[in-house]
Structures are given as C-alpha cells and as structure tokens.
Backbone of each chain as ProteinMPNN parsed JSONL, in Angstrom:
{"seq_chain_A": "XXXXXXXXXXXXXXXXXXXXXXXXXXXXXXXXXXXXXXXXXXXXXXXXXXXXXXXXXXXXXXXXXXXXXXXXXXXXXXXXXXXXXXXXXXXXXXXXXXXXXXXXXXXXXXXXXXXXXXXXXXXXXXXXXXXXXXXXXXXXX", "coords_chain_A": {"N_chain_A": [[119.265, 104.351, 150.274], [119.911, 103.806, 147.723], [122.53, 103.29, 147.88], [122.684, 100.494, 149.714], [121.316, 99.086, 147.72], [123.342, 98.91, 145.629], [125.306, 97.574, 147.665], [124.079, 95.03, 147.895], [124.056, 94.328, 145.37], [127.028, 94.153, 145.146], [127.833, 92.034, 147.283], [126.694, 90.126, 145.661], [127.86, 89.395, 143.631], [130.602, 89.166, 144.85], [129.736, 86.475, 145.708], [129.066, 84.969, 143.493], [131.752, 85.399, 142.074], [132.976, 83.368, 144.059], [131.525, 81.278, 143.767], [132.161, 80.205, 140.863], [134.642, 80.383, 141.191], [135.311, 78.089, 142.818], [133.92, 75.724, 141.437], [135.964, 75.889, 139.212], [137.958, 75.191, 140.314], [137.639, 72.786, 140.856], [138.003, 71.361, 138.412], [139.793, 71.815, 134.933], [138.788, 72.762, 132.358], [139.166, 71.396, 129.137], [138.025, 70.096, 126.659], [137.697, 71.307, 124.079], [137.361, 72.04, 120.552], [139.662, 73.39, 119.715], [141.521, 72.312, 121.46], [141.463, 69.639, 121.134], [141.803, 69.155, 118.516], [144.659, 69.517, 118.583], [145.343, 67.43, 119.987], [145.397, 65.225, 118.568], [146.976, 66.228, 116.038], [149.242, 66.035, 117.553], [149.071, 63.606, 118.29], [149.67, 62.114, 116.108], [151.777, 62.624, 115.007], [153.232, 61.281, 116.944], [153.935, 58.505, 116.446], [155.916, 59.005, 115.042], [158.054, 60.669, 116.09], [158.641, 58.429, 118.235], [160.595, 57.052, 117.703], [162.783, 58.341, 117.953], [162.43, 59.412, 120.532], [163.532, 56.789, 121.857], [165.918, 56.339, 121.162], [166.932, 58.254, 122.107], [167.741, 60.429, 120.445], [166.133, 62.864, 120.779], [164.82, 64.793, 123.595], [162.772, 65.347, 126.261], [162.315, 68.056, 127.655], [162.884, 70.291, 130.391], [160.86, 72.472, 130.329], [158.48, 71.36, 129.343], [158.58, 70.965, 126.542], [160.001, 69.283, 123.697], [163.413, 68.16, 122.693], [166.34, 68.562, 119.902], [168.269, 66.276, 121.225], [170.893, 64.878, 120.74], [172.009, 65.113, 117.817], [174.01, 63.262, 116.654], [172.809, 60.554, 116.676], [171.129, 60.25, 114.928], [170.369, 59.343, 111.58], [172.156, 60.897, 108.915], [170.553, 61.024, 106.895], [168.306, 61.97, 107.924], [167.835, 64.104, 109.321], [166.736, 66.249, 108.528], [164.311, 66.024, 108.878], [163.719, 64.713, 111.692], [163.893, 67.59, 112.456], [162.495, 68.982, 111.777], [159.945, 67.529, 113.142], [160.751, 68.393, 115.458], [160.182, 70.895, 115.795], [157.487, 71.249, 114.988], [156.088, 70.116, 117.139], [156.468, 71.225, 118.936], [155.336, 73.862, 118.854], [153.144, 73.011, 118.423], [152.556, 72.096, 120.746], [152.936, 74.332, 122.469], [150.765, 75.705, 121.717], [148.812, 74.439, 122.482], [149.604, 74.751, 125.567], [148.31, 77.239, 125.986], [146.027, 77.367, 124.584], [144.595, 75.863, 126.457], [144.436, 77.569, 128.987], [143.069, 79.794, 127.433], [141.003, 78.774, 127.518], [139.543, 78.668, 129.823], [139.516, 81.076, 130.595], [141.85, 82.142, 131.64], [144.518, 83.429, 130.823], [146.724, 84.001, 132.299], [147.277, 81.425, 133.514], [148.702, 80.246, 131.732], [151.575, 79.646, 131.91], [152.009, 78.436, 134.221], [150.617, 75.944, 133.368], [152.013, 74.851, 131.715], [154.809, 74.437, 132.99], [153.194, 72.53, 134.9], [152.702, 70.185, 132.57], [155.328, 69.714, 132.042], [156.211, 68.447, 133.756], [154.681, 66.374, 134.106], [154.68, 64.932, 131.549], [157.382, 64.267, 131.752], [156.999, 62.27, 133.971], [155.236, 60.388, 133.208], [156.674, 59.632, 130.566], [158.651, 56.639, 128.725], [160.664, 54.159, 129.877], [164.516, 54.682, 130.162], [163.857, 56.913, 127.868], [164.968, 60.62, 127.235], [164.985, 63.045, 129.548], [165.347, 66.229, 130.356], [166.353, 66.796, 134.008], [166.051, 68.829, 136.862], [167.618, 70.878, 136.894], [168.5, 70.941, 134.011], [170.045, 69.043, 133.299], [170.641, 66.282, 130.809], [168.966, 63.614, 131.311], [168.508, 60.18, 131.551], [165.84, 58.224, 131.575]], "CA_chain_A": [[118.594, 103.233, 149.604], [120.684, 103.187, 146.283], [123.804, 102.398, 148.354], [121.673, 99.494, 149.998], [121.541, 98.25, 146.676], [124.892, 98.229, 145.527], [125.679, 97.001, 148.477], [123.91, 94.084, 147.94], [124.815, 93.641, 143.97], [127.981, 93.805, 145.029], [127.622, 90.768, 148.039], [126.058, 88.852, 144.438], [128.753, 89.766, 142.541], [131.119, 88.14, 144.94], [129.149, 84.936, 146.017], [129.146, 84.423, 142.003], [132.967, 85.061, 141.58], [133.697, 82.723, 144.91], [130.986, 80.16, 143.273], [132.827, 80.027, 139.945], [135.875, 80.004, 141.542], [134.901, 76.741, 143.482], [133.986, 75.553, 140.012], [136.988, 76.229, 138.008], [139.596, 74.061, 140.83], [137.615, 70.803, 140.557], [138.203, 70.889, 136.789], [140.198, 72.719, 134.297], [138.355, 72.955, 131.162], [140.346, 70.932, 128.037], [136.887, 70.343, 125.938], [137.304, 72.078, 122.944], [137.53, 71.28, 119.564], [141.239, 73.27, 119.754], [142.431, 71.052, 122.114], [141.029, 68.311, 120.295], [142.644, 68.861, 117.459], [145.97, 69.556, 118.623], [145.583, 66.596, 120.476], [145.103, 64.539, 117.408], [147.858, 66.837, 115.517], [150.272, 65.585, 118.077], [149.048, 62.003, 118.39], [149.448, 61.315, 115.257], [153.677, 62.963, 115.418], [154.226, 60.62, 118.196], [154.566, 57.761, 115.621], [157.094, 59.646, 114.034], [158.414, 61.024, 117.291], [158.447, 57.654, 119.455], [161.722, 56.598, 117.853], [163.486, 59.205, 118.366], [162.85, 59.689, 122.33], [163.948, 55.874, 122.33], [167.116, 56.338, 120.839], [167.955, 59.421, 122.505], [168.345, 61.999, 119.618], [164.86, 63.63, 121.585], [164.311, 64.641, 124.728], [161.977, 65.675, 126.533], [162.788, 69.325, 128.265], [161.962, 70.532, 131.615], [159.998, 73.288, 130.547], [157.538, 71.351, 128.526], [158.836, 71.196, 125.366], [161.2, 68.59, 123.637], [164.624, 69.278, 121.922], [167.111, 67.49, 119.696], [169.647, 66.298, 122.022], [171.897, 64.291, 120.07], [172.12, 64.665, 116.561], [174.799, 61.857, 115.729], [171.9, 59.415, 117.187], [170.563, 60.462, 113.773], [171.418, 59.526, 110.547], [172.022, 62.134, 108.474], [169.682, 61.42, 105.456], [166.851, 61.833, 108.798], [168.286, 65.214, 110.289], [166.124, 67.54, 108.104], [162.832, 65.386, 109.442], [163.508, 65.477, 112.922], [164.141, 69.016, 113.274], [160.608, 68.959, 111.33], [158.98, 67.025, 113.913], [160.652, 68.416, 116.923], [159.76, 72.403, 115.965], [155.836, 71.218, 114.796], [155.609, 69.084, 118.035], [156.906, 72.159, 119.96], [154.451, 74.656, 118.225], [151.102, 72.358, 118.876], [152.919, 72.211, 122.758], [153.212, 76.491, 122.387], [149.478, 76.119, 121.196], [147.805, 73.406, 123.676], [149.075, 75.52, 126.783], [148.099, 78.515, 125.674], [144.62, 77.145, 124.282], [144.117, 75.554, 127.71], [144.54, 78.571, 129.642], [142.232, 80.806, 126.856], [139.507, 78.095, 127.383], [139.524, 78.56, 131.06], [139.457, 82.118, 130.978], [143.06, 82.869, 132.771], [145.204, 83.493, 129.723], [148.054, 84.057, 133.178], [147.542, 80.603, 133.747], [149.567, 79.48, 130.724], [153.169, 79.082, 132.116], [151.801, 76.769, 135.314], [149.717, 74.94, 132.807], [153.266, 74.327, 130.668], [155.171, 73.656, 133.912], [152.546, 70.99, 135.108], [152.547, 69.427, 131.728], [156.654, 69.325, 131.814], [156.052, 67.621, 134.834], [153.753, 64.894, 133.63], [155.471, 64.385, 130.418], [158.566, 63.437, 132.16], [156.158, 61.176, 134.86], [154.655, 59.335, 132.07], [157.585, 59.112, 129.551], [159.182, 55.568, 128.634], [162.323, 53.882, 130.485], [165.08, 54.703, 128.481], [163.778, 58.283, 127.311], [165.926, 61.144, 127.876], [164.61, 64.144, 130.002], [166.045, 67.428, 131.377], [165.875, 67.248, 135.185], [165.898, 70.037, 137.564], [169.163, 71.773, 136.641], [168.102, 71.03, 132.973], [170.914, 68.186, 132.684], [169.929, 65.145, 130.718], [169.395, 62.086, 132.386], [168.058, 58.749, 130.734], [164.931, 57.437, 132.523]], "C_chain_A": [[119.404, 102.751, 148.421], [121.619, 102.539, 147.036], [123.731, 101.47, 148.731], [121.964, 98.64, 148.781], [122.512, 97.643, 146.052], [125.356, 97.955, 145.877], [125.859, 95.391, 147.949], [123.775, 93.645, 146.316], [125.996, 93.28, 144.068], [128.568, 92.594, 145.661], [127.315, 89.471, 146.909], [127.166, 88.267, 143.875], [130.02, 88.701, 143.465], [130.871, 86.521, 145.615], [129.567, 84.331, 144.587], [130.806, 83.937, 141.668], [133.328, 83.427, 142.675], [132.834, 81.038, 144.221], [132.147, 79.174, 141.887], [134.317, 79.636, 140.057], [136.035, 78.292, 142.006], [135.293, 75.647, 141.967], [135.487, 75.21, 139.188], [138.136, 75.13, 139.117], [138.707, 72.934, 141.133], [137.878, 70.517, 139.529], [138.828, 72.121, 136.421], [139.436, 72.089, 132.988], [138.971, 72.463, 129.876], [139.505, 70.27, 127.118], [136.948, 71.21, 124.774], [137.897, 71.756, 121.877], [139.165, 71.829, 119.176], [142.002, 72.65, 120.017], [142.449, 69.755, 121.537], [141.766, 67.835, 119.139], [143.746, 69.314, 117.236], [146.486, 68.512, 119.478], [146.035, 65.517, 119.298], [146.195, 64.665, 116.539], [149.05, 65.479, 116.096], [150.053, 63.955, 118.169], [149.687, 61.098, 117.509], [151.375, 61.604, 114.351], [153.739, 61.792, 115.998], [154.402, 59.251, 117.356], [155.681, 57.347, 115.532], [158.321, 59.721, 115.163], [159.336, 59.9, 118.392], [160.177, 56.983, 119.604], [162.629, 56.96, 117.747], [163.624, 59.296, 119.761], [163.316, 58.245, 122.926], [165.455, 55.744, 121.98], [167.854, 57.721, 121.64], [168.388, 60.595, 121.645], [167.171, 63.192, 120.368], [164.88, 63.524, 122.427], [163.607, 65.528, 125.427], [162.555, 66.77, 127.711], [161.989, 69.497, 129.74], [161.154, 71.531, 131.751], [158.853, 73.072, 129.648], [157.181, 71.448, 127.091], [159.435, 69.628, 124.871], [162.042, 69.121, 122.512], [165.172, 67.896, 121.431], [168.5, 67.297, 120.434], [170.762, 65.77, 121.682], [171.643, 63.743, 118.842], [172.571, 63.54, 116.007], [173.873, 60.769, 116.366], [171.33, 59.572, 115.507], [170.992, 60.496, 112.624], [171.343, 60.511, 109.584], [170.633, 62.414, 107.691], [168.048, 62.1, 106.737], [167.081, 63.276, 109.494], [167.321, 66.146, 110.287], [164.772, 67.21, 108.891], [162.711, 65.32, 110.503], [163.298, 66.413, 113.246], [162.739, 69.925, 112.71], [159.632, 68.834, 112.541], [159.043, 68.007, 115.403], [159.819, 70.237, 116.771], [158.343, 72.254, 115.736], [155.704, 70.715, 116.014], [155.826, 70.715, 119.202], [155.795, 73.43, 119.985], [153.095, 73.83, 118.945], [151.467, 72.218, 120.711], [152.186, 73.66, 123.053], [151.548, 75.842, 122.639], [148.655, 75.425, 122.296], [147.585, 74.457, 124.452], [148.415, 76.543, 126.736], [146.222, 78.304, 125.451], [143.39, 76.785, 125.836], [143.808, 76.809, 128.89], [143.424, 79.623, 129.294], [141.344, 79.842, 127.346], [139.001, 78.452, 128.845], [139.194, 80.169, 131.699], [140.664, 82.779, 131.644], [144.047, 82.701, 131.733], [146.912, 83.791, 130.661], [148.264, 82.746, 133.483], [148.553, 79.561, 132.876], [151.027, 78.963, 131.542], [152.971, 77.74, 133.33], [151.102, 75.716, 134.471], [151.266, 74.227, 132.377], [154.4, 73.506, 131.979], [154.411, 71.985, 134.484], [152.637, 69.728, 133.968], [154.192, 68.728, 132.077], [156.347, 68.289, 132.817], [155.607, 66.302, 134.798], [154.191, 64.52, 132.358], [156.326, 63.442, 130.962], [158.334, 62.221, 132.936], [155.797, 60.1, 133.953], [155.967, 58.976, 130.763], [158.608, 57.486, 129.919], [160.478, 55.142, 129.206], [163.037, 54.163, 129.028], [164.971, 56.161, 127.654], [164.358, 58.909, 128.026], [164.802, 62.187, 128.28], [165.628, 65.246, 130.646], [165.325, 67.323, 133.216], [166.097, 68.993, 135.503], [166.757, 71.421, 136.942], [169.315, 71.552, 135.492], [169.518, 70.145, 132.345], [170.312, 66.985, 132.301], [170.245, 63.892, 131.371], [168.234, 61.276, 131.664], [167.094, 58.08, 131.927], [165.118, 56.202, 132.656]], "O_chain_A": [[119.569, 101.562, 148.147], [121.669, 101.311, 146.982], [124.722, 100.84, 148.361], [122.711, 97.662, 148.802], [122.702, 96.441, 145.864], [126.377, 97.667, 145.253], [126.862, 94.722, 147.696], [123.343, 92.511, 146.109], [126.399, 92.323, 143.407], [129.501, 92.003, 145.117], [127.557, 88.278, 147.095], [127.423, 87.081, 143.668], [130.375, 87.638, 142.955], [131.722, 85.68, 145.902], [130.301, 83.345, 144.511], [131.197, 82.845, 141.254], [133.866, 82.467, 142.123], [133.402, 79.947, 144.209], [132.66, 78.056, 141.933], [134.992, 78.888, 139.349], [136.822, 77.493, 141.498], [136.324, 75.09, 141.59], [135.768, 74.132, 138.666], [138.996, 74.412, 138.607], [139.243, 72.039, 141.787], [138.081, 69.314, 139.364], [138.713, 73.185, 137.029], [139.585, 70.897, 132.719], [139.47, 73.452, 129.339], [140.248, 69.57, 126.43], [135.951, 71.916, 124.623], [138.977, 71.175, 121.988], [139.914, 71.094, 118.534], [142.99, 72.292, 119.377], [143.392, 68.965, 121.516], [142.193, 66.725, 118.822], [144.121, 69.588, 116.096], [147.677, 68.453, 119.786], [147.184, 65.075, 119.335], [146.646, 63.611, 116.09], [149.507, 64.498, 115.51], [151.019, 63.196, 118.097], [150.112, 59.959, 117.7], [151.917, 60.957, 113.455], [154.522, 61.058, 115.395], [155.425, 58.741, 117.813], [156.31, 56.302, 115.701], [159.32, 59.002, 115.135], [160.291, 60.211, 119.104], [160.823, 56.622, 120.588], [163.567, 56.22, 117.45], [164.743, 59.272, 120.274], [163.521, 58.164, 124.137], [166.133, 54.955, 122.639], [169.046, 58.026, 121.682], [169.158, 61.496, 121.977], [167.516, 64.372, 120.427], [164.96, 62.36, 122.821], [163.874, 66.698, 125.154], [163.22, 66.307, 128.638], [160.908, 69.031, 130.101], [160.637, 71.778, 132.84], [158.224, 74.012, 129.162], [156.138, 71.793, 126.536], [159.311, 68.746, 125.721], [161.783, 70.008, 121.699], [164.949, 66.762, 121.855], [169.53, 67.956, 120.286], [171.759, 66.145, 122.299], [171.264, 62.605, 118.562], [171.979, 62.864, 115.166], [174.597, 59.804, 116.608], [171.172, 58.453, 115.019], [171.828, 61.334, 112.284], [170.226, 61.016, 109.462], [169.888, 63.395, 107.714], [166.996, 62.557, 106.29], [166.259, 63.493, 110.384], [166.924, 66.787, 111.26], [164.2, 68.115, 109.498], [161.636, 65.778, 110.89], [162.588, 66.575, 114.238], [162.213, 70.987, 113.046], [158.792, 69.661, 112.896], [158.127, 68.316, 116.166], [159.01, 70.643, 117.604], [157.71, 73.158, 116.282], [154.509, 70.966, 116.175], [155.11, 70.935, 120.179], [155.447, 73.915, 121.061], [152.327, 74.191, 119.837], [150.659, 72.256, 121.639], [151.168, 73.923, 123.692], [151.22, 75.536, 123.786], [147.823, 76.077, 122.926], [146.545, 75.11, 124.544], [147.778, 76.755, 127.768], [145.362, 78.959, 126.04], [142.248, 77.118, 126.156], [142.799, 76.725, 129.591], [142.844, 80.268, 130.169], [140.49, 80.567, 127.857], [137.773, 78.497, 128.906], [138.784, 80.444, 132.827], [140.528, 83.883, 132.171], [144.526, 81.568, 131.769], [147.993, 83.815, 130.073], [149.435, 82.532, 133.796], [149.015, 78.472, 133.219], [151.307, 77.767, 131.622], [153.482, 76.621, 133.377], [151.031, 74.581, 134.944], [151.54, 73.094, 132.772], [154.724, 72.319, 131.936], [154.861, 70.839, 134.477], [152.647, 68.545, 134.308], [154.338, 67.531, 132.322], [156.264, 67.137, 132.392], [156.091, 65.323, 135.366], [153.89, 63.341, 132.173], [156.248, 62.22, 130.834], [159.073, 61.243, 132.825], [156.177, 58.943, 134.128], [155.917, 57.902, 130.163], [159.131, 57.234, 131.005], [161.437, 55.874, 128.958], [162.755, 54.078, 127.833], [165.872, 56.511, 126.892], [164.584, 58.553, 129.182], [163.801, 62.291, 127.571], [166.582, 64.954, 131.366], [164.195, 67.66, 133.57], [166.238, 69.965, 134.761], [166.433, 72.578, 136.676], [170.477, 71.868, 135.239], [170.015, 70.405, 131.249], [169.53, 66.451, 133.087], [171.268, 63.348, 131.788], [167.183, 61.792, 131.285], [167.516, 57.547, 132.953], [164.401, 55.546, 133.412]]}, "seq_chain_B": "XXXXXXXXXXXXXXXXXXXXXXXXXXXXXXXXXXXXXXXXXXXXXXXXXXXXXXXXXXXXX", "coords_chain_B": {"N_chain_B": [[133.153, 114.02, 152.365], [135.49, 112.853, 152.659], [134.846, 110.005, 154.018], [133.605, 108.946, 151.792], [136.437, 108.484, 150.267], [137.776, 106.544, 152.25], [135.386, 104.429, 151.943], [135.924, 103.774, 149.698], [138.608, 102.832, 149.048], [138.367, 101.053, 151.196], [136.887, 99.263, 149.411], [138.665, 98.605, 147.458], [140.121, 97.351, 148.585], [138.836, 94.694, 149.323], [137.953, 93.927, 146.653], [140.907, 93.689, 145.622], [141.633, 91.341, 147.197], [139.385, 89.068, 146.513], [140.597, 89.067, 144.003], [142.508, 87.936, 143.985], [142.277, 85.706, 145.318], [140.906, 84.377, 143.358], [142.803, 84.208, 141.094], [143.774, 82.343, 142.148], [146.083, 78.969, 141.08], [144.786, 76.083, 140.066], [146.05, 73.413, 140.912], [145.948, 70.488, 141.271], [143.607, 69.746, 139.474], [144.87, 70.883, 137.109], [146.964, 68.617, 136.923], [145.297, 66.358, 136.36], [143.746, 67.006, 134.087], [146.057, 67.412, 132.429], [147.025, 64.823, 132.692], [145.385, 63.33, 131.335], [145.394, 64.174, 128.729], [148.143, 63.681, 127.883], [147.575, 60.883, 128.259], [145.986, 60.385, 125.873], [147.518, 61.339, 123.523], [150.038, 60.013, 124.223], [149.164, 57.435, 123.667], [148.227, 56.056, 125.978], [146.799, 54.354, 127.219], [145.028, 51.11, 126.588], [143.047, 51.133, 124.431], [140.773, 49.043, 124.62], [139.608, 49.65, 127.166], [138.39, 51.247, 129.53], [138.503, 54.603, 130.351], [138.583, 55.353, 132.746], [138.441, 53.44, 136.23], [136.03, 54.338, 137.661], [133.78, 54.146, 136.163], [132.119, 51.598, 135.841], [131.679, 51.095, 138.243], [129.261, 51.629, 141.373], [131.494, 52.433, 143.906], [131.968, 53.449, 145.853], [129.265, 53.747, 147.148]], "CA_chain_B": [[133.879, 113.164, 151.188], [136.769, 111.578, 153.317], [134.206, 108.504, 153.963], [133.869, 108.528, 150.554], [137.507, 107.631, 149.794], [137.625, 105.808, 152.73], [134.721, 103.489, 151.217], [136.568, 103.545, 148.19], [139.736, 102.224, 149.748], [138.192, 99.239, 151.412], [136.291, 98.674, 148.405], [139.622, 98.516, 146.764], [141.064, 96.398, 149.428], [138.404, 93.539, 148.936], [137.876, 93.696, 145.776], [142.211, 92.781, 145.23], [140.914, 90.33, 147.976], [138.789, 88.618, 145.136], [141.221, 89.236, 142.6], [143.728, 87.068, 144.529], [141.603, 84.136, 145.291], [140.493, 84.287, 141.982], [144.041, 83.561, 140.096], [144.755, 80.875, 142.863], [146.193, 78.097, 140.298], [144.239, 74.382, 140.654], [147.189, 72.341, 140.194], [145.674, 69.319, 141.088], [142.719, 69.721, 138.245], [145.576, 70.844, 136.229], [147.439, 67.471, 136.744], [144.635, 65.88, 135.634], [143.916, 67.581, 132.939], [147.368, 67.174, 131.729], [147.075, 63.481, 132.937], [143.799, 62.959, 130.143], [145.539, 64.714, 127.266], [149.017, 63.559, 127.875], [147.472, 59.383, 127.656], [145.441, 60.475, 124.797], [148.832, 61.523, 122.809], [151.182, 58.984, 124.164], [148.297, 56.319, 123.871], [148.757, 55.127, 127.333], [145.645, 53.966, 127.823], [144.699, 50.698, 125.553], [141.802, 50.912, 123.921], [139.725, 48.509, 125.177], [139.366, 49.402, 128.58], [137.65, 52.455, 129.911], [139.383, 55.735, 130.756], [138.771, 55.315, 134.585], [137.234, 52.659, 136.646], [135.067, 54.779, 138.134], [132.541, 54.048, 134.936], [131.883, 50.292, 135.992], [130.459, 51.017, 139.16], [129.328, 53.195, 142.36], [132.133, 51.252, 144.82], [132.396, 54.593, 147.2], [128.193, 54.177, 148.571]], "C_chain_B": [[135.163, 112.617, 151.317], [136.03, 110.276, 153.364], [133.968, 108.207, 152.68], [135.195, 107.637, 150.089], [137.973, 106.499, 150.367], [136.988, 104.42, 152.411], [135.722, 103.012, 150.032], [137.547, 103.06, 148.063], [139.593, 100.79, 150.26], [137.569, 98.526, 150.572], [137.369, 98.135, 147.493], [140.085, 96.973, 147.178], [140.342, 95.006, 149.258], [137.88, 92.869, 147.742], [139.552, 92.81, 145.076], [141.82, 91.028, 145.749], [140.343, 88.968, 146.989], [139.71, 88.408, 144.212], [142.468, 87.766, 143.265], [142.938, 86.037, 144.904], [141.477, 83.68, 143.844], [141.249, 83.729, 140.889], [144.603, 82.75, 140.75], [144.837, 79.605, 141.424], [145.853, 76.671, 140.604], [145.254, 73.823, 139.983], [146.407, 71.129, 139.976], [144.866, 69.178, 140.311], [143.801, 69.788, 136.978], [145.887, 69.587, 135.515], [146.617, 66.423, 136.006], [144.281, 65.939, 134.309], [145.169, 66.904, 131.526], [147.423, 65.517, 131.386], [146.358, 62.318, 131.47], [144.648, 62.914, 128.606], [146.757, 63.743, 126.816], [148.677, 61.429, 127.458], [146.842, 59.296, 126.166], [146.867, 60.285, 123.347], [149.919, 60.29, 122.458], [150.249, 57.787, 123.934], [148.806, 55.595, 124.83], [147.837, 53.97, 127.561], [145.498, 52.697, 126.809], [143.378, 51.166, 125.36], [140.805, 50.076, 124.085], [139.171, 48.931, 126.804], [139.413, 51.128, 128.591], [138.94, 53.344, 130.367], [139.833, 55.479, 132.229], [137.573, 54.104, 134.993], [136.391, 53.05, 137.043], [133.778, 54.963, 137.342], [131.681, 52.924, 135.442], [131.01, 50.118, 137.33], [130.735, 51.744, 140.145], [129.967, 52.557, 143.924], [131.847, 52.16, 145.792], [130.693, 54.511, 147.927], [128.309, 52.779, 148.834]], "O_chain_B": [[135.828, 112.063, 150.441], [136.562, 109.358, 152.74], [134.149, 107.024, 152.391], [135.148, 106.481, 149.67], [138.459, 105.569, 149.724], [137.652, 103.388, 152.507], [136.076, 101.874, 149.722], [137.757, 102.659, 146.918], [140.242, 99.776, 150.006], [137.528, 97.303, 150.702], [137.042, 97.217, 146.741], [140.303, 95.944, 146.538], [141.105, 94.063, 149.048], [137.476, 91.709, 147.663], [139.566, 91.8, 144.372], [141.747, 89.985, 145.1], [141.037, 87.958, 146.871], [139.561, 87.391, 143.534], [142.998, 86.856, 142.627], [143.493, 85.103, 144.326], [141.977, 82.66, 143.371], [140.792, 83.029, 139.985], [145.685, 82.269, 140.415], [143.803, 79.35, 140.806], [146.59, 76.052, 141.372], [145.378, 73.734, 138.762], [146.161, 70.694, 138.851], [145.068, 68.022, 139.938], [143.727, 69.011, 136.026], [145.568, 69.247, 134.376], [147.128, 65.697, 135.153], [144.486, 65.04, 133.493], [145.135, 66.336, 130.434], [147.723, 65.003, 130.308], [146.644, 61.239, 130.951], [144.613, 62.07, 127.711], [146.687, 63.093, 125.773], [149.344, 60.791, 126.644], [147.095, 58.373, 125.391], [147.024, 59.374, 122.534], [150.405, 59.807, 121.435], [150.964, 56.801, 124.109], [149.631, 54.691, 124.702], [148.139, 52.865, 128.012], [145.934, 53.128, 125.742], [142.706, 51.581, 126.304], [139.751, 50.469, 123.586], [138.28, 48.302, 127.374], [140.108, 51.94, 127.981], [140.06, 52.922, 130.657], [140.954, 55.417, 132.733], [136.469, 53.852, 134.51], [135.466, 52.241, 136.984], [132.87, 55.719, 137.689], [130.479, 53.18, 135.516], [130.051, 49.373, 137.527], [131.768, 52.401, 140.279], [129.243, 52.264, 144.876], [131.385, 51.626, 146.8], [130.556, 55.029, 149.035], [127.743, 52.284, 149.809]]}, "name": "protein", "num_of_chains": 2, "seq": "XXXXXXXXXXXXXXXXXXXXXXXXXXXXXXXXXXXXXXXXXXXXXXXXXXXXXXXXXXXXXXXXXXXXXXXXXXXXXXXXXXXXXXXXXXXXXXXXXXXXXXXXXXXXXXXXXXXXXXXXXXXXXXXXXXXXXXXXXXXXXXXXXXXXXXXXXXXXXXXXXXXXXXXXXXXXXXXXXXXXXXXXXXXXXXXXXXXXXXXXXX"}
C-alpha cells in the first residue's frame, strides 16, 4: 500500500515537472525588476555607445559582448570614456544573461541565453556596424 | 533486496529521463525574449506604435 502511494506521488511529481516544462518553452521569463533595470542601465549607454559602433572603434563580438576594435577611430581626449562605456556595457551584458537564466530557474542556461543574444545583437545591429562573425573576424555590416 | 536495487536503478534511469527533458533549452522563446529586450535597448521600436500587432485585433479566428 505505501509503495502504491509513492508510486503515485511520484506519477504527480512528473506530470508537474513535464507541465512546467511545457510552460517554461513558450516563454522565457525576462519580468523582473533586474532585468528592468539593466535594461534601462544599458538604454540609456547606447546614446553614448551609438557613435562609436557607427564609426567602428566598437564592435559588437560574437559571444555577446562588445569590444574596442579600433582605437585610432578615437580621439584620444575620448579613449579613457570609451573603455568606460565598453567595460560597464559589458558588465550589465555579464549581468542580464546571468539574471535571465536565475529568473527562469536554470542558472545552466546562461551561456545559450548569451549565445542567442550574440546572435540577435548582430541580427538587429545598424548597416555599417562592425561585428565578429563566425571565426570572430570583423566584418562591417 | 536485488528487486530493490533493481527498482532503484530504473528509478534512477527515469528520473535522468526527466532531468534531460527538463534542461532541453527553448531557443525559440529565448529569441524572443532576446528579441523584446534587445528593441527596448537599441530603441527599435518607435514609440508610438504598439510592441506587436497582435494588440489591435483577433485576425487568426
């Protein structure tokens, strides 16, 4: 009779996980006031940011990051302030995927979250901006 | 107490079972995801006009 039972807690147990599971791949979870306000963080960089990835001293990496790719695009008195923007912009990146992944419950899901993003960065970024393709050489959209 | 371990073996075996569905990665929610945050940032989207058309009306009945 007990085994009966735990039988059938354990039949609960995975209807629940396979439910939740269901759940969790129509949506990923990006609702929270972390995300929110590292959304905001970064929104409010890309200003700063925008004319840099048009000139080419920034570009946008293939692992979801961006880097300074060509300093002499930059004039000097501006060197110290890029390398401002690009390591805070890189940090609230670090922090998104990572936040996205804790919100979701799969703290393993971080590196595909950071891959997908690289992915859609580079999809959505401006003609003219530089990105790392495949083989992490830059190439000018 | 061999059917014991026995039990305890396939209990193992579908429980990984679980464990491996379980960390399947939803890209395509991902993409989205990413899709939301990433217009938010770059302001893709203007501002007047809704996130998605699918606000305006129920075209799919």
């Amino acid at each position: 009779m007990r085994i009966e039972n735990i039988a059938r807690l354990g039949w609960l147990a995975l209807l629940l996980l396979l439910a939740g599971n269901a759940w969790a791949q129509a949506n990923l979870e990006v609702n929270t006031p972390a995300v929110a306000a590292l959304q905001s963080s970064m929104q409010k960089r890309h200003a700063a940011l925008a004319s840099f990835y048009g000139n080419g001293a920034v570009g946008l990496t293939r692992d979801g990051f961006v880097a300074l790719r060509d300093a002499n695009a930059v004039p000097l008195a501006q060197r110290q302030q890029v390398n401002g923007l690009v390591a805070a912009e890189n940090q609230d990146r670090s922090a998104l995927y990572r936040e996205i992944a804790r919100a979701n419950s799969k703290p393993e899901w971080e590196n595909d979250i950071r891959t997908t993003f690289a992915q859609r960065w580079i999809d959505k970024a401006q003609g003219g901006w530089y990105y790392q393709n495949n083989a992490g050489a830059w190439t000018r959209k | 107490m061999r059917s014991l371990t026995v039990n305890a073996a396939l209990a193992a075996v579908l429980l990984q079972g679980c464990v491996t569905i379980n960390i399947y990665f939803p890209a395509a929610a991902a993409e989205k995801a990413a899709d939301k945050i990433i217009d938010e940032v770059w302001q893709l989207k203007k501002p007047g006009e809704p996130a998605a058309p699918s606000s305006n009306a129920p075209q799919s009945r």
